[in-house]
C-alpha positions in Angstrom: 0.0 0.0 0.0 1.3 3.4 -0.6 2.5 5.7 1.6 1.7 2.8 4.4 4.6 4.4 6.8 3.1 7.8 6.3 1.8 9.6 8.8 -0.3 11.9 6.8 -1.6 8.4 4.4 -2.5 7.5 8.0 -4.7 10.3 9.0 -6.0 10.4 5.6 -7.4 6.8 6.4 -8.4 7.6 9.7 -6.0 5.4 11.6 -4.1 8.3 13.3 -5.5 10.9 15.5 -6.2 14.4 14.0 -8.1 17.5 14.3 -9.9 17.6 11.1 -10.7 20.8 9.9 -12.5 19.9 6.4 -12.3 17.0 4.4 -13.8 15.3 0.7 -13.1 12.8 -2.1 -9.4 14.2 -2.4 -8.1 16.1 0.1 -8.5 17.1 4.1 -7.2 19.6 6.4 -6.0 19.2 9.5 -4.1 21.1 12.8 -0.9 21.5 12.7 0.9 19.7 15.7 3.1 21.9 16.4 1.4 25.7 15.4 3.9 28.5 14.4 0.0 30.1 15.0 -3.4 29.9 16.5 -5.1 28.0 13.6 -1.9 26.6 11.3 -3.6 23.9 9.4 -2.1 21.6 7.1 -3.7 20.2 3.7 -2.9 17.3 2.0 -4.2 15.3 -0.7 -5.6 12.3 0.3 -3.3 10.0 -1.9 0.4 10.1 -1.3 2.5 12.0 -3.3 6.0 12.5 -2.0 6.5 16.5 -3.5 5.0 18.8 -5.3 6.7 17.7 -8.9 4.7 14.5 -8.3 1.1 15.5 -7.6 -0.9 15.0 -10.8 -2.5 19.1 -12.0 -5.7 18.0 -11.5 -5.2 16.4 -7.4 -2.9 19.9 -7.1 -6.2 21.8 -7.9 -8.1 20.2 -5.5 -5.8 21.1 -3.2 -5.6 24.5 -3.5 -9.2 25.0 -3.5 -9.4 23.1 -0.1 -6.5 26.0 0.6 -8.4 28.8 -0.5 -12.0 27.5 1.2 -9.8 27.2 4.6 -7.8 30.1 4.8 -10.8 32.2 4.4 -12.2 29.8 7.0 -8.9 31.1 9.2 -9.4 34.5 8.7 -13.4 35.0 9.2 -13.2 32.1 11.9 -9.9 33.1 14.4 -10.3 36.9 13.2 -6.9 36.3 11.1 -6.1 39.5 8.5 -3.9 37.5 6.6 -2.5 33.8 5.6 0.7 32.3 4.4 0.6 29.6 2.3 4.0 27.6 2.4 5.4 24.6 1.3 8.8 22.7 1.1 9.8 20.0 -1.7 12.9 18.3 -0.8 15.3 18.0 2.3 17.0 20.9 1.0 13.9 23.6 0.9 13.1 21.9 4.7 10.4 19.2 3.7 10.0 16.9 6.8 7.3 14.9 6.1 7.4 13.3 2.9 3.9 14.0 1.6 3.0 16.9 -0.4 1.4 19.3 2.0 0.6 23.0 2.5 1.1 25.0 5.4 -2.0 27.5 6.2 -0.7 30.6 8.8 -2.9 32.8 9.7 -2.1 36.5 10.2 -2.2 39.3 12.4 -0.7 42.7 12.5 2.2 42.1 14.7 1.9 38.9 15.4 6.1 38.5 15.4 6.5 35.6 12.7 8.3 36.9 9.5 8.8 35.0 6.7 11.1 37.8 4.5 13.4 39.5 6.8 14.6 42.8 6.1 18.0 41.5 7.0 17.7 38.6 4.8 18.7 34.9 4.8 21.2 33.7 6.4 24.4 33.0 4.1 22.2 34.5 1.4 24.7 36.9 0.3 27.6 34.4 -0.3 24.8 32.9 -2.6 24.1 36.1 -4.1 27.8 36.8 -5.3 28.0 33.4 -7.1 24.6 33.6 -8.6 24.9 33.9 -12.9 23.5 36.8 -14.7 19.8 36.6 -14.3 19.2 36.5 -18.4 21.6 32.9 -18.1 19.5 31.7 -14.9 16.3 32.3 -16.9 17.6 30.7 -20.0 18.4 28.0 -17.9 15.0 27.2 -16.6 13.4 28.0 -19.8 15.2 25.1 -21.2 14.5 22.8 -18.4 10.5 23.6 -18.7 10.7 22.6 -22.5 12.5 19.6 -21.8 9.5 18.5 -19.9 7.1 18.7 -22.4 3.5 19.5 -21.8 3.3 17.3 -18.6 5.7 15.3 -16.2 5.6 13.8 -13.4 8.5 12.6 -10.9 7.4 10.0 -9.2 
C-alpha cells in the first residue's frame, strides 16, 4: 500500500488521531501539531504523493481550493487579517514529512512571525555573489521547462 509508513496516508485513512478541519473525495485539512500560530492547518491530498513535482495538475487543484475554502475559514473564523501559504519540496527547501502538504498561517498585525526578513537569509549573500546573470539563470530554466514537455511527473 502506498505511503503505508506515512503519517499523513495515516490520518488520511483515519488510523491516526487528528483534528480535522474539512475533508472530501481528495483532500483534508487538519491542525498543525506543532502551530507557528493559533489555527496553522495543514492540507494534504488524500493520496500520497511525495512532493510537489509529483502530484498530478488536476489532485494539485483540489488542493488548492481546499487551501483557499480554509484560509478564508482562518481569517473570518480566528479573526486572522492574513494567511501564508507555504510549502517545502525536498530536504533541501526543509520538507520533513514526505507527503505533499501545505502550510496555512494565519495572520495578524504584529503577530512576530516573519517569513522575508529585512535583514535577509542567512548565508544568502555568499549565494548572491555566485549567482549567474539573471538572463543565463532564466535561460536555464526556460530550457528545463521545455524539456519537460507538456506534462511530467517525478514519481
Amino acid at each position: 500500500m502506498a505511503g503505508e509508513g506515512c503519517i499523513f496516508c495515516r490520518i488520511a485513512r483515519g488510523e491516526a488521531p487528528a483534528q480535522i478541519i474539512w475533508e472530501d473525495e481528495q483532500t483534508m485539512a487538519f491542525l498543525d501539531i506543532a502551530p507557528v500560530a493559533r489555527g496553522h492547518t495543514l492540507v494534504i491530498p488524500r493520496r500520497h504523493y511525495r512532493d510537489l513535482m509529483s502530484v498530478p495538475d488536476e489532485e494539485l487543484a483540489a488542493v488548492m481550493a481546499t487551501a483557499k475554502r480554509v484560509a478564508r475559514a482562518l481569517m473570518e473564523g480566528l479573526g486572522a487579517t492574513g494567511v501564508n501559504v507555504l510549502h517545502a519540496s525536498g530536504v533541501a527547501a526543509g520538507q520533513s514529512v514526505f507527503h505533499f502538504h501545505l502550510h496555512l498561517i494565519p495572520r495578524r498585525e504584529g503577530d512576530g512571525l516573519d517569513p522575508w526578513p529585512e535583514e535577509g537569509y542567512q548565508g544568502r549573500e555568499r549565494e548572491r555573489e555566485q549567482e549567474d546573470d539573471p538572463e543565463e539563470v532564466c535561460k536555464r530554466i526556460r530550457v528545463a521547462l521545455a524539456l519537460q514537455g507538456p506534462k511530467r511527473y517525478l514519481n
